[in-house]
NUFIDREN-780749 format. One record per residue (C-alpha): chain; x, y negated, z negated; residue number from 1. Coordinates in steps of 0.5 Angstrom, whole numbers, m for minus. Example, Ala and Ser with C-alpha at 12.3 -4.5 7.8 and 13.67 -1.06 7.14 Angstrom:
BEGIN
   mol       x       y       z   seq
     A      25       9     m16     1
     A      27       2     m14     2
# end
This chain:
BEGIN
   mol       x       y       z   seq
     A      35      m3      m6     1
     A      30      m8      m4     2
     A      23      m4      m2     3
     A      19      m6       5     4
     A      14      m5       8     5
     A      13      m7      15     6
     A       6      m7      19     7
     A       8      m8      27     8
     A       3      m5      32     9
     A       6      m4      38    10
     A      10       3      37    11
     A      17       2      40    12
     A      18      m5      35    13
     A      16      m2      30    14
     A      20       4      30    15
     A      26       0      33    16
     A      26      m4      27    17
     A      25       1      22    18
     A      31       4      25    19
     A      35      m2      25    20
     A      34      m4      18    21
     A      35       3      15    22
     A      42       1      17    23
     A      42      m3      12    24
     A      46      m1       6    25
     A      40      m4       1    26
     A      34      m4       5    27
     A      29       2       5    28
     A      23       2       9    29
     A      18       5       4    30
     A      11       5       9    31
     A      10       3      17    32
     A       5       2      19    33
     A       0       0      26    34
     A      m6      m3      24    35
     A      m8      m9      18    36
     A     m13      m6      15    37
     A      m9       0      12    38
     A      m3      m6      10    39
     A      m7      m7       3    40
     A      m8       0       1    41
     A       0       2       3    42
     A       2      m4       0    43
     A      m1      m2      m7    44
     A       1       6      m6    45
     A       8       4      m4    46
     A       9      m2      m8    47
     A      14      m6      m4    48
     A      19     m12      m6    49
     A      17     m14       1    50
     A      12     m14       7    51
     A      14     m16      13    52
     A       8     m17      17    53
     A       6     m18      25    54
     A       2     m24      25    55
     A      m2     m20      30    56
     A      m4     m14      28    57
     A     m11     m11      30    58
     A     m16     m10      25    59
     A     m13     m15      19    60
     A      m9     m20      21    61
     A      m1     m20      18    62
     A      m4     m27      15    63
     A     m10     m25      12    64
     A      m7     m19       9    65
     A      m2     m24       6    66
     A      m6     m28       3    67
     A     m10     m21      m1    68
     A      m3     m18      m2    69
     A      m2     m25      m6    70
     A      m8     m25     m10    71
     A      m8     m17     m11    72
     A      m1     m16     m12    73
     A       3     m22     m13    74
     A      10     m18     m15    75
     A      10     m16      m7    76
     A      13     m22      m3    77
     A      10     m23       4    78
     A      15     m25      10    79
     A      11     m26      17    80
     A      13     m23      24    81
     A      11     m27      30    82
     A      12     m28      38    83
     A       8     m35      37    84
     A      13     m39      35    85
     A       7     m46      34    86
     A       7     m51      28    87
     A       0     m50      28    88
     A       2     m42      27    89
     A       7     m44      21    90
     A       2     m49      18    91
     A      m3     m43      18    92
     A       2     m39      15    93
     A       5     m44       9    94
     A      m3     m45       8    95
     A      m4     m38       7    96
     A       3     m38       2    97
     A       7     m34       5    98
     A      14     m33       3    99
     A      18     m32       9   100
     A      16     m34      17   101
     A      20     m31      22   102
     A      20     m30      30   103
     A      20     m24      33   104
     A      25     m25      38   105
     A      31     m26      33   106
     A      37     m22      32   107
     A      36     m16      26   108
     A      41     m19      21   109
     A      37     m25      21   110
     A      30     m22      19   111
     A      35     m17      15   112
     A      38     m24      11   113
     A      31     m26      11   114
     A      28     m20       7   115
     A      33     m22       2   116
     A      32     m28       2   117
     A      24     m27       0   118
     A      26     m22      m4   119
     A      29     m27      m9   120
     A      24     m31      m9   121
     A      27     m36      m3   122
     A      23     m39       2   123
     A      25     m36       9   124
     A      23     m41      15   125
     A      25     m41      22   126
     A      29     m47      22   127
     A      28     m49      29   128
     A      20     m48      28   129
     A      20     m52      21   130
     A      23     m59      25   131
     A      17     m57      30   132
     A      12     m57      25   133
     A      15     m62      21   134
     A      14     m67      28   135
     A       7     m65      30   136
     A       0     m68      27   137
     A      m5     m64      23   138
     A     m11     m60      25   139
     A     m16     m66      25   140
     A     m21     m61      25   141
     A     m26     m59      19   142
     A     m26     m51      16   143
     A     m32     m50      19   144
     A     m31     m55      25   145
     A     m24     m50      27   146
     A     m28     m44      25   147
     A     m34     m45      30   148
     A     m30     m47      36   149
     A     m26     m40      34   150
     A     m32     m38      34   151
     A     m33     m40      41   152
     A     m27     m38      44   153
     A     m29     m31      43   154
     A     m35     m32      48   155
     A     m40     m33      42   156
     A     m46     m37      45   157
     A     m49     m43      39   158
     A     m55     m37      37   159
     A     m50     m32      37   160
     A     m45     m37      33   161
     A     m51     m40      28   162
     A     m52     m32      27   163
     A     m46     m32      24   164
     A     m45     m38      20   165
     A     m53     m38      18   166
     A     m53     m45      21   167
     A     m58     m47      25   168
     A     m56     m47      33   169
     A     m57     m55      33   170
     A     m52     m55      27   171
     A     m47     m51      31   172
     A     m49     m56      37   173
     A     m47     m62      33   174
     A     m40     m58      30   175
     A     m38     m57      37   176
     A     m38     m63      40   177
     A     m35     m66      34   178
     A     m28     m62      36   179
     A     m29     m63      42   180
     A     m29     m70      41   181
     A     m23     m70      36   182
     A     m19     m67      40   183
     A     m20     m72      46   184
     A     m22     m66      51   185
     A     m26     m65      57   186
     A     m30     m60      54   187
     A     m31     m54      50   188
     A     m26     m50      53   189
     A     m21     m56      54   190
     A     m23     m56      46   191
     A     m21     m49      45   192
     A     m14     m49      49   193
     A     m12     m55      45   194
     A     m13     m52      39   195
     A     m10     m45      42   196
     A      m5     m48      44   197
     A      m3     m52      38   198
     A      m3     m46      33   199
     A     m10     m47      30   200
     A     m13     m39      31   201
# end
């Protein structure tokens, strides 16, 4: 039996998936979970083969907990769940070392063949959004450039921003600007829809 863990927050999906794939004669859903910041512990009560983890979740998101199930417990494999079917979203992903990244919207035996698949040590990517991936540029911004404008697009100020990163507000001023001029976009919020719409946060 391949032992999951599924963390999905919206109730009717979660319980809908944890139904369909009890149907299969060898997946056990052992933990199910709502929100990210339970998924760590979970995964380390429950020890399972695979966590399927919605990339969206409230609290930690699926890929940061991947990126922590990976360091604390490499024995768990990590398949993400997303409804933003991005290169940028998968590039973030294979960054983060996931083992498998899957739309929301395929059919259950697609996830079903995809816990396998991770399970055994494949790599299960949705062929459709590797070729996209595969033809769309790289983010051209820094760590601290994309984290800034992250930032940002949450309503932060520069103050409030340089708060954060302990930086000064000038420092802020000056990364902020750098993305928007890398990304050829009009303004601030241009720059923050671009990278948005790319898949970068």
């Amino acid at each position: 039996m391949i032992r999951v863990l599924l963390a999905e927050d919206v109730q009717m999906v979660r319980g809908a998936l944890v139904a369909l794939l009890d149907l299969e004669p060898d997946i056990e859903v052992v933990a199910s979970i709502a929100n990210g910041d339970e998924i760590i512990a979970a995964v380390a009560k429950n020890k399972p083969d695979v966590a399927v983890l919605d990339i969206d979740l409230p609290g930690m998101d699926g890929l940061s907990a991947a990126t922590v199930i990976n360091e604390t417990a490499p024995e768990t494999r990590t398949l993400i769940l997303t409804s933003l079917g991005r290169p940028g979203t998968l590039r973030r992903a294979l960054n983060a070392r996931v083992n498998g990244f899957i739309l929301k919207d395929a059919p259950v035996g697609e996830l079903a063949d995809a816990i396998r698949g991770v399970s055994v040590g494949r790599r299960v990517i949705d062929s459709q959004l590797a070729l996209s991936a595969w033809d769309t540029d790289e983010c051209p911004l820094t760590p601290r450039e994309l984290e800034v404008l992250r930032l940002a697009s949450d309503g932060a100020d520069a103050m409030e921003i340089a708060t954060t990163l302990f930086l000064s507000v000038g420092t802020v001023r000056n990364y902020l600007t750098a993305a928007t001029a890398k990304l050829d976009a009009r303004n601030r919020v241009d720059a923050v829809r671009i990278a948005r719409k790319s898949g970068w946060f």
